[in-house]
PAPA-179104 format. One record per atom (N, C-alpha, C): x, y, z; atom name; residue number from 1; residue in one letter. Coordinates in Angstrom, 3 decimals, decimal comma, m for minus. Each point is the difference from the previous one (the first is absolute). Example, Ala and Ser with C-alpha at 12.3 -4.5 7.8 and 13.67 -1.06 7.14 Angstrom:
<recs>
u;v;w;atome;num;residu
13,190;m5,690;7,800;N;1;A
m0,890;1,190;0,000;CA;1;A
0,900;1,200;0,000;C;1;A
m0,350;1,050;m0,720;N;2;S
0,820;1,190;0,060;CA;2;S
m0,770;1,090;0,730;C;2;S
</recs>
This chain:
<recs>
u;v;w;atome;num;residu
12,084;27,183;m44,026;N;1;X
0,002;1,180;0,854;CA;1;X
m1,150;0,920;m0,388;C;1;X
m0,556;0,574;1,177;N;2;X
m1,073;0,932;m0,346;CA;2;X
0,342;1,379;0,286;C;2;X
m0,187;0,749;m0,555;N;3;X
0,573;1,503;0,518;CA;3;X
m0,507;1,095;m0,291;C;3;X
m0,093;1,041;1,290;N;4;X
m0,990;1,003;m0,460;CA;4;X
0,840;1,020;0,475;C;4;X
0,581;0,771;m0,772;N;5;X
0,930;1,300;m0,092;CA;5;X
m0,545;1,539;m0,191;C;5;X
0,332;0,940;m0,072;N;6;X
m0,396;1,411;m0,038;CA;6;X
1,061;0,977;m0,505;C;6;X
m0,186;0,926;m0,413;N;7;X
1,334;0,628;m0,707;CA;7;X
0,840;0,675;1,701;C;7;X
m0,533;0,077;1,038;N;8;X
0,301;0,113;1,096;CA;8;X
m0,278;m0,368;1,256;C;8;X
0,764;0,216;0,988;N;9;X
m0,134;m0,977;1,175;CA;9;X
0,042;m1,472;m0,428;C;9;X
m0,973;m0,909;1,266;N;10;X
1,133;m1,227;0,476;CA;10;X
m1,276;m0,651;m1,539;C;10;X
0,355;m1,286;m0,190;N;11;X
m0,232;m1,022;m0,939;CA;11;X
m0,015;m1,397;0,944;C;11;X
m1,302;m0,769;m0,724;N;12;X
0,054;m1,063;1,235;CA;12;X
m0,115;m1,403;m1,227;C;12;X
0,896;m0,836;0,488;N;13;X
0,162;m1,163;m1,246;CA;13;X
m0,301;m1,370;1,169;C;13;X
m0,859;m1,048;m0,612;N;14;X
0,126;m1,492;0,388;CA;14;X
0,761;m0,761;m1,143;C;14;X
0,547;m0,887;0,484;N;15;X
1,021;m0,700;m1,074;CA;15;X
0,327;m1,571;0,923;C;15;X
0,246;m0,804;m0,909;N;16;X
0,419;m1,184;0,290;CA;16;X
1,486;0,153;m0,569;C;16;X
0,745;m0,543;0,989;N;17;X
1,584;m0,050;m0,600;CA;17;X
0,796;m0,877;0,617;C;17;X
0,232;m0,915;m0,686;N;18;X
0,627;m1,579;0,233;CA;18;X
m0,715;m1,092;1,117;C;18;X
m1,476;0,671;0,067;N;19;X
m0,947;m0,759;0,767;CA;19;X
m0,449;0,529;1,116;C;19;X
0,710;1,338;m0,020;N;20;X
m0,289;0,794;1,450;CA;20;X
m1,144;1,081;m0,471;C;20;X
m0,636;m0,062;0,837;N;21;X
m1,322;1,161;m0,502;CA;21;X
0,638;0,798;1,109;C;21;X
m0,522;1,314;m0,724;N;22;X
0,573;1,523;0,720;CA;22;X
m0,999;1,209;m0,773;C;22;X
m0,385;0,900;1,287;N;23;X
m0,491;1,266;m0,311;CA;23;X
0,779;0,862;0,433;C;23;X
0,428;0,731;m0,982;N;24;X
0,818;1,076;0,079;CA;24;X
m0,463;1,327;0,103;C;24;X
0,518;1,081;0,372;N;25;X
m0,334;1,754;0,034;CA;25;X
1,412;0,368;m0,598;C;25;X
m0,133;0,877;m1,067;N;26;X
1,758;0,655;m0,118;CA;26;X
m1,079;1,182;m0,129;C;26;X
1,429;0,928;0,217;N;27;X
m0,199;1,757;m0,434;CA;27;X
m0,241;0,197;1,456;C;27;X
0,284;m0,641;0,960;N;28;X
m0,332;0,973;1,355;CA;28;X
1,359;0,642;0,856;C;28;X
0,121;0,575;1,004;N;29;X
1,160;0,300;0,732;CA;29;X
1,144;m1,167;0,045;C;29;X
1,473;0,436;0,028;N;30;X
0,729;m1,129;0,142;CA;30;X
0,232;m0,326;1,294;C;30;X
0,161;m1,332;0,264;N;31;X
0,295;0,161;1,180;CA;31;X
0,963;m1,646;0,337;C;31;X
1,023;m0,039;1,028;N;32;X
0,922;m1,273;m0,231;CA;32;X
m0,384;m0,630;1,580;C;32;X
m1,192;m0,132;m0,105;N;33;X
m0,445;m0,228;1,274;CA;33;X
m0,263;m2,239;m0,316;C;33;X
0,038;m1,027;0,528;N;34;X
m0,170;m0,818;m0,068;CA;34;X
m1,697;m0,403;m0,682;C;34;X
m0,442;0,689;0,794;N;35;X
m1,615;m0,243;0,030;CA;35;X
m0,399;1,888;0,107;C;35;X
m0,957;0,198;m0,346;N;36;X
m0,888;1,163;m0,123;CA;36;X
m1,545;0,048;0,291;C;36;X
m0,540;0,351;0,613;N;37;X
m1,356;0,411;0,919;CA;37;X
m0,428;1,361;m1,103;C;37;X
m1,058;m0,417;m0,489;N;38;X
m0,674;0,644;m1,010;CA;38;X
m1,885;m0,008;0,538;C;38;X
m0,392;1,195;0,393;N;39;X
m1,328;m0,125;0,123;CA;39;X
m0,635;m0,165;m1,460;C;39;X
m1,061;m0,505;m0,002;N;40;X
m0,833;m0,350;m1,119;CA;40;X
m1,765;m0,085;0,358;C;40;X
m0,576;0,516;m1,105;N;41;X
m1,805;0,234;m0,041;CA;41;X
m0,555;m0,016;m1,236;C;41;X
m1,093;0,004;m0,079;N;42;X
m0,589;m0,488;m1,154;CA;42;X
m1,334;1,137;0,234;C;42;X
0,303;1,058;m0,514;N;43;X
m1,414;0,668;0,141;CA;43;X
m0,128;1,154;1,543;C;43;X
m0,734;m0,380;0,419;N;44;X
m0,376;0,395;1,490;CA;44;X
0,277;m1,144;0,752;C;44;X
0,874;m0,681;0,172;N;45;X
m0,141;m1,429;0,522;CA;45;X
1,462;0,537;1,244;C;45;X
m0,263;m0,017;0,994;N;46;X
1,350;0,280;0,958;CA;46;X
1,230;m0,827;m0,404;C;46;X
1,203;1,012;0,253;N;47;X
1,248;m0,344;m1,160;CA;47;X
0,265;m0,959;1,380;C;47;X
0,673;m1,090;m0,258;N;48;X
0,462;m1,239;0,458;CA;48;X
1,808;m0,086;m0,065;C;48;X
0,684;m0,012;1,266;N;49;X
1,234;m0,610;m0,883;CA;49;X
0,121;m1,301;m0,033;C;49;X
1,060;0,375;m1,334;N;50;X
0,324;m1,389;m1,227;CA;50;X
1,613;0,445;m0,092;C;50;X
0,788;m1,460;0,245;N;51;X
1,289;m0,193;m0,328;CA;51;X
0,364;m0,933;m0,991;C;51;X
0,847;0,917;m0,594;N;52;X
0,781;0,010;m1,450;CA;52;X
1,621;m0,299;0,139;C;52;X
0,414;m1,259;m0,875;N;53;X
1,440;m0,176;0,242;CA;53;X
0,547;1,295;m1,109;C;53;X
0,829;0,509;0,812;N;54;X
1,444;0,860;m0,692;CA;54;X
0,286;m0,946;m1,352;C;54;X
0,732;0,986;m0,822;N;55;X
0,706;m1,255;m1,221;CA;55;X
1,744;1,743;m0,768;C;55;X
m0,056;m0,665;m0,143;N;56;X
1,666;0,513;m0,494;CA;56;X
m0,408;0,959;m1,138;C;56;X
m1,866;0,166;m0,856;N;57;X
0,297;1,209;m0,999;CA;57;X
m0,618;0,751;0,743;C;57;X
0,080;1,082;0,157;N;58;X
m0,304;1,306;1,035;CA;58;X
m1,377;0,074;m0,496;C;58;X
m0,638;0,266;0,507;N;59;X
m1,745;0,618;0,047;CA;59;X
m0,700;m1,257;m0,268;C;59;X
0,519;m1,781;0,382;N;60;X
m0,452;m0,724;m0,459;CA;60;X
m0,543;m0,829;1,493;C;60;X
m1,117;m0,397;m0,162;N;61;X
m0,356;m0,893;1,398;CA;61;X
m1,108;m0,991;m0,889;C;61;X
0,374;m0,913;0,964;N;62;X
m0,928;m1,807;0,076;CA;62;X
m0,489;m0,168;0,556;C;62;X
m1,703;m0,368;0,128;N;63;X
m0,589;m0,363;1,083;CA;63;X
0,262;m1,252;0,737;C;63;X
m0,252;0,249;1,626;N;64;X
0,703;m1,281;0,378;CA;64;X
m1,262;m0,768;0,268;C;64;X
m1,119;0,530;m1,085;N;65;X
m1,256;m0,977;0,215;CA;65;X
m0,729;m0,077;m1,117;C;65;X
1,270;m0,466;m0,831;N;66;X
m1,002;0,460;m1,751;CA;66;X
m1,111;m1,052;m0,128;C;66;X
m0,371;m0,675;0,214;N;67;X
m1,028;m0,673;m0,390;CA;67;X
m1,111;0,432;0,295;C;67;X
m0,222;0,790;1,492;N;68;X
m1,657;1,144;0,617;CA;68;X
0,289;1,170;m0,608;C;68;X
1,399;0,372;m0,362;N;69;X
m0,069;1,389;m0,323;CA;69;X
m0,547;m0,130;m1,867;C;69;X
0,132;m1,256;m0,386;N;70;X
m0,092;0,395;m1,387;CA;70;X
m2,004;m0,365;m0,261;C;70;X
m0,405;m0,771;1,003;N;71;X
m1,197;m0,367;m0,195;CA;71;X
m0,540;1,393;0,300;C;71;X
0,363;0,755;1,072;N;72;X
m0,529;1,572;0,148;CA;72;X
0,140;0,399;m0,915;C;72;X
1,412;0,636;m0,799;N;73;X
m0,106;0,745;m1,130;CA;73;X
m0,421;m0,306;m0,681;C;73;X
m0,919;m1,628;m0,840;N;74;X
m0,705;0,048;m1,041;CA;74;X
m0,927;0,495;m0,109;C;74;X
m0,902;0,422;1,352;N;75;X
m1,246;0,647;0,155;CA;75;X
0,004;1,240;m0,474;C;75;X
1,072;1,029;m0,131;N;76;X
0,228;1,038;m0,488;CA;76;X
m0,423;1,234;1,169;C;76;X
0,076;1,111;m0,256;N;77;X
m0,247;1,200;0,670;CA;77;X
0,644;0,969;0,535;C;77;X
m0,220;1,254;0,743;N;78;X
1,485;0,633;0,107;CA;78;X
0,583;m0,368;1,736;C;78;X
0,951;m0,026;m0,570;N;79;X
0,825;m0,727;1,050;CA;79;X
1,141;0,968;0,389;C;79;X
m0,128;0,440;1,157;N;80;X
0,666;0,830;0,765;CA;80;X
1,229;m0,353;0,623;C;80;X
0,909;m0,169;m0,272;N;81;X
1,305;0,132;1,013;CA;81;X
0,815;0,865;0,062;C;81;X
0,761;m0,163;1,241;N;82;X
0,753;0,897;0,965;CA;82;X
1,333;m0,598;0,337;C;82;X
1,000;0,877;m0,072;N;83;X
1,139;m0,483;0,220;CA;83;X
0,903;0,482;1,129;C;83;X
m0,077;m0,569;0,851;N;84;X
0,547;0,210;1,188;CA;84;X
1,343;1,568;m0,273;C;84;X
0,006;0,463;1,187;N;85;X
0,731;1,423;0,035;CA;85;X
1,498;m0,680;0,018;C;85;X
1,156;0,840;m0,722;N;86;X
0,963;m0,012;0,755;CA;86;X
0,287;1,040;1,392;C;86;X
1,051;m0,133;0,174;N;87;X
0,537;1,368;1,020;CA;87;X
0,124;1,228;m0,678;C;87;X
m0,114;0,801;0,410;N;88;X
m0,519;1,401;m0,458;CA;88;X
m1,011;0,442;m1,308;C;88;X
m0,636;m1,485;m0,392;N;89;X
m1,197;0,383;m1,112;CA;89;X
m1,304;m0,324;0,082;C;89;X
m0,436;m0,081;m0,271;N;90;X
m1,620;m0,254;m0,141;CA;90;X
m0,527;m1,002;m0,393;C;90;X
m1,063;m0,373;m0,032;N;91;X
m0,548;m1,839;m0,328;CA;91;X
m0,808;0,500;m1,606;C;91;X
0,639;m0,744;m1,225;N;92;X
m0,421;0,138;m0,814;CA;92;X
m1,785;m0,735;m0,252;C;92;X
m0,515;0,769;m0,728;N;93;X
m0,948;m0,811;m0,760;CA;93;X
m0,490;m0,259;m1,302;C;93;X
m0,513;m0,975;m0,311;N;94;X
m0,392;m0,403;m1,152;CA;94;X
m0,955;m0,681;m0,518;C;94;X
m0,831;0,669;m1,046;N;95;X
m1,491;m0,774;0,178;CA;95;X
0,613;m0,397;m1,650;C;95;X
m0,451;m1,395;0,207;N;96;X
m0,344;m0,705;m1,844;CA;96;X
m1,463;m0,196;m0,634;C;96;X
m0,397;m0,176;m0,640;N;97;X
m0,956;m0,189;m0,638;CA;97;X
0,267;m1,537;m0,550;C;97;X
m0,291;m1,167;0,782;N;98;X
0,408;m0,978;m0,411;CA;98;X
m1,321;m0,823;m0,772;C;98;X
0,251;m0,312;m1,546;N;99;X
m1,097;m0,342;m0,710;CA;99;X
m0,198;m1,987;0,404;C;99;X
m1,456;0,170;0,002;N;100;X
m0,497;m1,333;0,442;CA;100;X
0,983;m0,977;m0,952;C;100;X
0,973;m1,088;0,162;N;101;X
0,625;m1,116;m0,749;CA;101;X
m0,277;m1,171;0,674;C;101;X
m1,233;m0,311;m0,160;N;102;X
m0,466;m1,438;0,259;CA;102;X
0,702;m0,696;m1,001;C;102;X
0,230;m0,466;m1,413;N;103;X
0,388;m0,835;m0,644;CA;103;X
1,542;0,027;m0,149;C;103;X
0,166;1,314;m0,183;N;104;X
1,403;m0,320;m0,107;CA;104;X
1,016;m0,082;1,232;C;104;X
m0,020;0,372;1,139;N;105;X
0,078;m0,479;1,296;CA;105;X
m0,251;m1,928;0,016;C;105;X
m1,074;m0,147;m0,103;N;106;X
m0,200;m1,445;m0,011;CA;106;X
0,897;m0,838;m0,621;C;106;X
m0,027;0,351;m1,371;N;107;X
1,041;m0,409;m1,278;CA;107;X
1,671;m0,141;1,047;C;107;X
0,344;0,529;0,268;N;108;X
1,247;0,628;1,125;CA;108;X
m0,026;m1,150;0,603;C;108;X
m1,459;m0,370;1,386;N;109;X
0,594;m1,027;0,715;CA;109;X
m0,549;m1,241;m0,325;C;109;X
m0,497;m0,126;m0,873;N;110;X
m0,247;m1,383;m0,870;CA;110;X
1,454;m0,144;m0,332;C;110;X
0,911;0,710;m0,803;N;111;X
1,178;m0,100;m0,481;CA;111;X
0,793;m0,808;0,952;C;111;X
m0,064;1,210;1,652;N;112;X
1,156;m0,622;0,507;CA;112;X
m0,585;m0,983;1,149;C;112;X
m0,703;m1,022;m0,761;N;113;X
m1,219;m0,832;0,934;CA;113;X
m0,136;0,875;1,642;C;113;X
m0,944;0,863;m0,203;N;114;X
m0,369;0,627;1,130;CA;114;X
m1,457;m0,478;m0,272;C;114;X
m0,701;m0,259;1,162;N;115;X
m1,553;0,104;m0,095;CA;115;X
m0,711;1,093;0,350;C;115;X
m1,132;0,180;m1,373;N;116;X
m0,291;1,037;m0,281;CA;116;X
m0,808;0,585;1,551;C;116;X
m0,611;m0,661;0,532;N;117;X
m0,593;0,008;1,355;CA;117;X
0,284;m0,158;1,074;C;117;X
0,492;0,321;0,984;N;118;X
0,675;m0,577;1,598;CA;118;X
m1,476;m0,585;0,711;C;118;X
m0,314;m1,164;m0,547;N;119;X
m1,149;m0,248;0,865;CA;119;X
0,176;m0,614;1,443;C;119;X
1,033;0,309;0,968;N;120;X
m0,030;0,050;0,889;CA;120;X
m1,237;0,593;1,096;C;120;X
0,297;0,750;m0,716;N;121;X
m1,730;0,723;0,766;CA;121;X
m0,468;0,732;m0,980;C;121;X
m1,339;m0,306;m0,258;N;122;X
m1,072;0,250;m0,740;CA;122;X
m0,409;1,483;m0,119;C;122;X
m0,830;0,290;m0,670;N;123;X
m0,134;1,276;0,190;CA;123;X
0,820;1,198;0,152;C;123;X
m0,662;1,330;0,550;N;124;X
0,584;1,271;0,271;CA;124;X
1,072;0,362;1,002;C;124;X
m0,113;m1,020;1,009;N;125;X
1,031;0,188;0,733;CA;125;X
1,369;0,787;m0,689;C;125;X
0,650;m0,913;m0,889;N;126;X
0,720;0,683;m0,800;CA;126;X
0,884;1,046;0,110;C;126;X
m1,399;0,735;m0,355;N;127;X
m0,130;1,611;m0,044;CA;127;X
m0,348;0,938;1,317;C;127;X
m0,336;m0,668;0,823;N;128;X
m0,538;0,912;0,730;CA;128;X
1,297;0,672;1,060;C;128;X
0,007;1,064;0,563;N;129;X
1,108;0,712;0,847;CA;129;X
0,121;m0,337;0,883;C;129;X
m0,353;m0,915;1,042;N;130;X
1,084;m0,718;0,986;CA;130;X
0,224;m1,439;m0,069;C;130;X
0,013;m0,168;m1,797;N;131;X
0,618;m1,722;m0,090;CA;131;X
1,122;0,545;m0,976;C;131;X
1,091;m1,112;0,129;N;132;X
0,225;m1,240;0,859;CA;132;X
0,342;0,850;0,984;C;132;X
0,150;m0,716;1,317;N;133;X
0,613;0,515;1,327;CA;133;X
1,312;m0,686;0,256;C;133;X
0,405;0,491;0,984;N;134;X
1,479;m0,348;0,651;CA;134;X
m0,452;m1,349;1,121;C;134;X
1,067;m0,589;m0,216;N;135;X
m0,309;m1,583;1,260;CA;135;X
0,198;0,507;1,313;C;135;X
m0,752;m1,112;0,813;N;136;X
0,080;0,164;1,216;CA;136;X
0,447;m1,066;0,531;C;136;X
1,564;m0,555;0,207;N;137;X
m0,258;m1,218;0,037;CA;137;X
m0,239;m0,666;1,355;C;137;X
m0,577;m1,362;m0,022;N;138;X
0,085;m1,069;1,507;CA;138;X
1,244;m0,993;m0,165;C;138;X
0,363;m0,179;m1,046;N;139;X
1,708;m0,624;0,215;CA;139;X
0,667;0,759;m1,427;C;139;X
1,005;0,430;m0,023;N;140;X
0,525;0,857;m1,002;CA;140;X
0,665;m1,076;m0,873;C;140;X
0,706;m0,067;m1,177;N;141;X
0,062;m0,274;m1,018;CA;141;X
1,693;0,327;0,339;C;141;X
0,791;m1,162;m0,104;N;142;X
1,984;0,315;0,175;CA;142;X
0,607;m0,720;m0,863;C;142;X
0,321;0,992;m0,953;N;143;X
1,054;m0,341;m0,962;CA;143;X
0,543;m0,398;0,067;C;143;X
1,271;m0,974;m1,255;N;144;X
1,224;0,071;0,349;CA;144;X
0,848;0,598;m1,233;C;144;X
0,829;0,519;0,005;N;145;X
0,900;0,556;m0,582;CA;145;X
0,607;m1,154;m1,402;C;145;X
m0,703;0,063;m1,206;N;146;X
0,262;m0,849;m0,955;CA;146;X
1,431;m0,185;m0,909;C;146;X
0,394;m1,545;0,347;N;147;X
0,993;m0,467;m0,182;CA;147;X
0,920;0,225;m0,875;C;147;X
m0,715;0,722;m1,262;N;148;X
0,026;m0,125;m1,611;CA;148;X
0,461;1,389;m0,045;C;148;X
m0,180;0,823;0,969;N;149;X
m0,162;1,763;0,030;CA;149;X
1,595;0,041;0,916;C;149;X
0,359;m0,418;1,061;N;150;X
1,027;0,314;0,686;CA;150;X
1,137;0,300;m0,668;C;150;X
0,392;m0,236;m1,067;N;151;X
1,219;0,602;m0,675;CA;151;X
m0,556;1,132;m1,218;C;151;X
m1,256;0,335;m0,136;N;152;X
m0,222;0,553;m1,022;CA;152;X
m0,754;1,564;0,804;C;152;X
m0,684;0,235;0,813;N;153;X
m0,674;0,813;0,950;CA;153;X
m0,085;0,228;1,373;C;153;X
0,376;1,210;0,314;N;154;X
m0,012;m0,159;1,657;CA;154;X
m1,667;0,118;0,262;C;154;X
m0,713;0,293;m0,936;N;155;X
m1,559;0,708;0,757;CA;155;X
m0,798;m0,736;m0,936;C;155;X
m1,540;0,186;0,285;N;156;X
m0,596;m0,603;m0,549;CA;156;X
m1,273;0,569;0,173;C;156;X
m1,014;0,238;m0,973;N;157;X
m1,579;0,324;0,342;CA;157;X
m0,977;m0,175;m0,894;C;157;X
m0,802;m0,795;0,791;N;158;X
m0,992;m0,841;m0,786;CA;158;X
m1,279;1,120;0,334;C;158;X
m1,156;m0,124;m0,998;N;159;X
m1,406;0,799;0,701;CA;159;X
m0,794;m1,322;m0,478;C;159;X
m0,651;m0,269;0,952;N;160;X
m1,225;m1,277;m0,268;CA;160;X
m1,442;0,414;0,446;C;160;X
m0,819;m0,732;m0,374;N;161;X
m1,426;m0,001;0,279;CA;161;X
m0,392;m1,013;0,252;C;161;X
m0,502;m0,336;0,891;N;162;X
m1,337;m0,913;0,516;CA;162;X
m1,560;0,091;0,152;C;162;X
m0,223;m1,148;0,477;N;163;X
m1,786;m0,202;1,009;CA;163;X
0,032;m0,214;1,123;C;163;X
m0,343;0,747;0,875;N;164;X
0,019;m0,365;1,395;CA;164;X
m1,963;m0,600;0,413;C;164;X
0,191;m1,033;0,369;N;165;X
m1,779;m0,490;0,442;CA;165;X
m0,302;0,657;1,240;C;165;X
m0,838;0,135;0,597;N;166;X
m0,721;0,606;1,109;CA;166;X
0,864;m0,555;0,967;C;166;X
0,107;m1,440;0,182;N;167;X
0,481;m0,598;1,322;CA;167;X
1,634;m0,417;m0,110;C;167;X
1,109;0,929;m0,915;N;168;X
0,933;0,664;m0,020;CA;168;X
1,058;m1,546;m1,019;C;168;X
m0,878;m0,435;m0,893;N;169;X
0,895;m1,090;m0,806;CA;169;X
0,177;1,229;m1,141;C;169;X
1,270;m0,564;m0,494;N;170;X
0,796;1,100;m0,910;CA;170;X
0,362;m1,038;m1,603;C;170;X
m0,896;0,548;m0,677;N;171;X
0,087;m1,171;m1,775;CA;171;X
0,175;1,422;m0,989;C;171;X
0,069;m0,894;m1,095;N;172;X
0,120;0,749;m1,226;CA;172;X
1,054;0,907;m0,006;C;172;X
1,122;m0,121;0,441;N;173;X
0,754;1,214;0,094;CA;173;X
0,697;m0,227;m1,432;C;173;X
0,343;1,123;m0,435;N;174;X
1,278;0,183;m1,218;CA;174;X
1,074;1,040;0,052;C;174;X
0,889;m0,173;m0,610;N;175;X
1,140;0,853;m0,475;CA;175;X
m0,496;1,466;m0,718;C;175;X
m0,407;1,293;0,108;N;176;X
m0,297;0,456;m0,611;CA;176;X
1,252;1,014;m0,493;C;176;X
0,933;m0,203;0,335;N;177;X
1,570;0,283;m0,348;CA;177;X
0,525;m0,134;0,481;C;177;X
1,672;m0,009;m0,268;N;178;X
1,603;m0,393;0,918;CA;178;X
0,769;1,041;m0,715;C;178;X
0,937;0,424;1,057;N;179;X
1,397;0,153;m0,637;CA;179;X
1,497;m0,255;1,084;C;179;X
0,668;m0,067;m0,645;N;180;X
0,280;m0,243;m0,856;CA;180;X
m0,890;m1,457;m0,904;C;180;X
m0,235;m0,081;m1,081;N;181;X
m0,770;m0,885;m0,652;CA;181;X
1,322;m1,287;m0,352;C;181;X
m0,908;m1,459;0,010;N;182;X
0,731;m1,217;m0,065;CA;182;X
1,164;0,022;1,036;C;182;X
m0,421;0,074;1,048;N;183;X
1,262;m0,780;0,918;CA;183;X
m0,842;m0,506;0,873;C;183;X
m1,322;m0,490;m0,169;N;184;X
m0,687;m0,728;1,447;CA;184;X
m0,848;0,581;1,002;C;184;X
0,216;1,824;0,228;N;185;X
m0,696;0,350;0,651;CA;185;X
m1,880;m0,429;0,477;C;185;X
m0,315;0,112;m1,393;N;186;X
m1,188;m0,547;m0,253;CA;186;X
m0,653;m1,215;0,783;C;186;X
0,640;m1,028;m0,431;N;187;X
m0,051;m1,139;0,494;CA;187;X
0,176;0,063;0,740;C;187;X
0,795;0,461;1,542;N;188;X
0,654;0,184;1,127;CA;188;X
m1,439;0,723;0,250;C;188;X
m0,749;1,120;m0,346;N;189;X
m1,078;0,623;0,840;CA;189;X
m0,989;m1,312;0,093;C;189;X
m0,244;m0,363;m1,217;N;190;X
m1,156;m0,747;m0,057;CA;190;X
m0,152;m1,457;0,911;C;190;X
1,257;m0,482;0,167;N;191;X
0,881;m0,918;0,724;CA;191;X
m0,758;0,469;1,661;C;191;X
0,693;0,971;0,417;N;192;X
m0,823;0,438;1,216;CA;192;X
m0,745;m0,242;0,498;C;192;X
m1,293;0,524;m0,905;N;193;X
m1,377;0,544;0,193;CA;193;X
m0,992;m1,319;0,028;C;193;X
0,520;m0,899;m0,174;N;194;X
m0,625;m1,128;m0,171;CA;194;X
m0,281;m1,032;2,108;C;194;X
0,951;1,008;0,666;N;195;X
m0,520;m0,471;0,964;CA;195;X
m0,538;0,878;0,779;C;195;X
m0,007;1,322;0,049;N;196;X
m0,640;1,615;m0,157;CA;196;X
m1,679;m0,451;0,526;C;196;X
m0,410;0,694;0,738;N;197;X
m1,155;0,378;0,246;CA;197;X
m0,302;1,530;0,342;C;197;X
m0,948;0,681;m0,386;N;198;X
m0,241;1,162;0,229;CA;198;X
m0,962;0,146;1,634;C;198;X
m0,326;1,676;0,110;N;199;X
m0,590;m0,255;1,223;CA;199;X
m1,525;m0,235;m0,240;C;199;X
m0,699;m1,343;0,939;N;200;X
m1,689;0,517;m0,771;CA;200;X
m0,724;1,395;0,374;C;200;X
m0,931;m0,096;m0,797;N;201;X
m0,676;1,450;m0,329;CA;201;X
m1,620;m0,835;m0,267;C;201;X
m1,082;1,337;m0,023;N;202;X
m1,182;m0,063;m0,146;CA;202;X
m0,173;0,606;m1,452;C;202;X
m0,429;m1,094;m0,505;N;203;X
m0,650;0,615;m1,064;CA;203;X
m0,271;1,197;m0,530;C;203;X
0,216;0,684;m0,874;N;204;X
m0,724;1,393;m0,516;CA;204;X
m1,119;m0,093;m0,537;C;204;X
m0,460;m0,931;m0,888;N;205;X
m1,101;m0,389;m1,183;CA;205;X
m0,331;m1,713;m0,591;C;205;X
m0,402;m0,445;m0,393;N;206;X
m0,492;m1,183;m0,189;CA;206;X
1,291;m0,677;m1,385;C;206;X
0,750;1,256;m0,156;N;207;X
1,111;m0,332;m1,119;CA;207;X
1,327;m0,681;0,866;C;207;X
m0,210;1,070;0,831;N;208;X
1,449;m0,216;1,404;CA;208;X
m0,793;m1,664;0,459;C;208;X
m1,090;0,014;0,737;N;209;X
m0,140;m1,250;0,592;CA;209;X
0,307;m1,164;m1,351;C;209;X
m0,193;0,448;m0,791;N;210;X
0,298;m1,328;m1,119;CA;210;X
0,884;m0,510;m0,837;C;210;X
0,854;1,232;m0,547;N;211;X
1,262;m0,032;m0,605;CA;211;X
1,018;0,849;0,794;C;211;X
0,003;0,571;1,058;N;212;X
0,693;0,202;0,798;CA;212;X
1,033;1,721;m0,541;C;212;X
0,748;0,334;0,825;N;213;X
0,459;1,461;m0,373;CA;213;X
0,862;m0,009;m0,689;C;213;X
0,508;0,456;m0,668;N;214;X
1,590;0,664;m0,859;CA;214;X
1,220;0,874;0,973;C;214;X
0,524;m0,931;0,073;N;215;X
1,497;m0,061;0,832;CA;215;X
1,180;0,951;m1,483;C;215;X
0,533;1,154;0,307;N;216;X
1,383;0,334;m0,927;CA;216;X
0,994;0,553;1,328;C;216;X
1,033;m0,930;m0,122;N;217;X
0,928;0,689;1,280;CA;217;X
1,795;m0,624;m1,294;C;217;X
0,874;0,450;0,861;N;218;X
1,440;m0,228;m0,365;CA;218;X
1,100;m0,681;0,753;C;218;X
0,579;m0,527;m0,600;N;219;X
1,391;m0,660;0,647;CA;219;X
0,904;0,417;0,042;C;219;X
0,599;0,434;0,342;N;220;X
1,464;0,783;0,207;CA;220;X
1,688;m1,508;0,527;C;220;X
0,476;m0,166;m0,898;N;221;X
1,166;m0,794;0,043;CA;221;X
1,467;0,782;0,171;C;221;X
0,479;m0,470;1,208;N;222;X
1,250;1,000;0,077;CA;222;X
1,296;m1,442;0,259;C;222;X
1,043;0,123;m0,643;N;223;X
1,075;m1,070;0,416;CA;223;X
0,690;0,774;0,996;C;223;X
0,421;m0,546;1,133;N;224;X
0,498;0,383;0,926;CA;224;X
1,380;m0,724;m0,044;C;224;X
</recs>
């Protein structure tokens, strides 16, 4: 686990734990919400929202995309977030001073065999403020409600990432979290997507025509 704390406000930890890599925030507002919508920035960089699974210790949230969120935070810098208003209050904020942890970050997902690189797509993309985007699809992606889960969960939600190519073939996708975790959800998204095509699109840059765009969208599983 890597962890960078303060005698106040939130504290942000990466950790491997029983094979699951997770970036965490504690010390922020409580809230018993399933999932949480947290804007986030790095500098002057326009705050973006980012969703965070809920967890049972109060002021505690998980990214539901630790693997981009932790390659961002190794770069370090101050990083601005905002926490959505309740009813009758105000939208908190909070700037960190997050110190560059290239190695020990790395150390983290070497541990929990994460690769240190998403070379899915090369370069800055990455980073830049309108990647990844939301799908557009030309045949959508239909679940089914996993076999293994029906006595254990009524709901289910996966967040994944893909590549969408110019002329709308859909590869590389992964799990970039589930929960409830181990009952199949996972497999059930990925299961999908495999006959999935997105809508085509024109190129942006000679990166898009070649390795194609960054797809992050969600599954939502309900037993009826």
């Amino acid at each position: 686990m890597a962890v960078l704390a303060y005698d106040s406000g939130p504290a942000v930890a990466v950790r491997c734990v029983a094979g699951r890599f997770e970036v965490i925030l504690t010390g922020l507002p409580e809230s018993d919400e399933q999932t949480v919508t947290l804007e986030l920035g790095f500098g002057d960089e326009e705050l973006r929202d980012t969703t965070w699974w809920g967890s049972e210790v109060p002021g505690l949230l998980a990214s539901t995309r630790p693997g981009l969120t932790a390659r961002r935070f190794r770069q370090g810098g101050d990083l601005n977030i905002v926490v959505p208003a309740k009813e009758g209050e105000a939208r908190r904020r909070f700037v960190m001073d997050i110190v560059p942890s290239v190695s020990a970050i790395n150390a983290v997902l070497t541990e929990c065999d994460q690769p240190i690189e998403d070379t899915r797509i090369p370069g800055d993309q990455w980073v830049l403020p309108d990647y990844p985007v939301a799908p557009s699809w030309q045949r959508r992606p239909t679940p089914t409600f996993p076999d293994r889960a029906v006595n254990n969960s009524s709901w289910g939600l996966v967040f994944l990432s893909c590549i969408a190519m110019p002329d709308g073939a859909v590869r590389q996708c992964q799990v970039d979290s589930e929960g409830p975790p181990n009952l199949g959800f996972g497999e059930a998204a990925l299961a999908s997507v495999r006959t999935a095509r997105s809508s085509p699109y024109t190129p942006a840059n000679s990166l898009e025509a070649e390795h194609g765009r960054l797809l992050e969208f969600t599954m939502s599983f309900r037993l009826q």
